[in-house]
N, C-alpha and C positions, 0 to 999 in steps of 0.2 A: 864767567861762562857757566859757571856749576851753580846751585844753589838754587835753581826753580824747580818749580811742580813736574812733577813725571809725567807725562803724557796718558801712561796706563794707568795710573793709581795714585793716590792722596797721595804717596812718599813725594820725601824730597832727595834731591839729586846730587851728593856729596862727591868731589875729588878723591880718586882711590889711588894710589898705584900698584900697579900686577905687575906680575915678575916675569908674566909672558901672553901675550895676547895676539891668538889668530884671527884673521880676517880671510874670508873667500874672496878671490878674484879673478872673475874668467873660469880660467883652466886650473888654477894653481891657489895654490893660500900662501900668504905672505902673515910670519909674526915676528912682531914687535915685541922688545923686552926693556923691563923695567919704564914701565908709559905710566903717564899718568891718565886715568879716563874719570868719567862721571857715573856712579854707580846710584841707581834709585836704593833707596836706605830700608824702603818697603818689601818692594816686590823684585831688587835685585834687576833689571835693567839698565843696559851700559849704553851708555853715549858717547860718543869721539868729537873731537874735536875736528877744522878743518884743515890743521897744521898735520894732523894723525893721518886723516884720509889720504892726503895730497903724499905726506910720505908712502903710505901703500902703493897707493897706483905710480908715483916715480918705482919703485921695488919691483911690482910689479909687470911695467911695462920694460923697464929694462935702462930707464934714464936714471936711475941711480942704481950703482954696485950696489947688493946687501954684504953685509960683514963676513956671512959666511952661510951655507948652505947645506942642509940636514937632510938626511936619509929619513922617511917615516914610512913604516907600514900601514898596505891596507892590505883589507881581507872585503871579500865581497860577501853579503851578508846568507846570499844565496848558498855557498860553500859550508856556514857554519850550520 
């Protein structure tokens, strides 16, 4: 799945794994931990797979439990 040209730029597109990776979805963000994705080697651009995505939106939509669910702060930008 990894190992071709970047879309943006000459790099190439190596397997990484992150130790936490958010995605937007809808209303809400869904992250995943310890994933493995495709990072351009160049210009740093991530790729997923469709095993990743389809987990998101199951998460997301509510057809799959996530592990556990996290408090995060926002601040409206207007405020600061």
């Amino acid at each position: 799945m990894y190992g071709h040209q970047c879309e943006y730029c000459e790099g190439l597109v190596q397997p990484q794994s992150v130790k936490r990776q958010a995605f937007k979805h809808c209303d809400g963000f869904v992250i995943l931990e310890d994933v493995a994705i495709g990072v351009c080697n160049h210009c740093g651009n991530r790729y997923y797979s469709a095993d990743i995505l389809h987990a998101v939106h199951a998460v997301a939509t509510g057809a799959q439990v996530p592990e556990r669910t996290e408090q995060i702060s926002v601040s409206d930008r207007r405020s600061v």
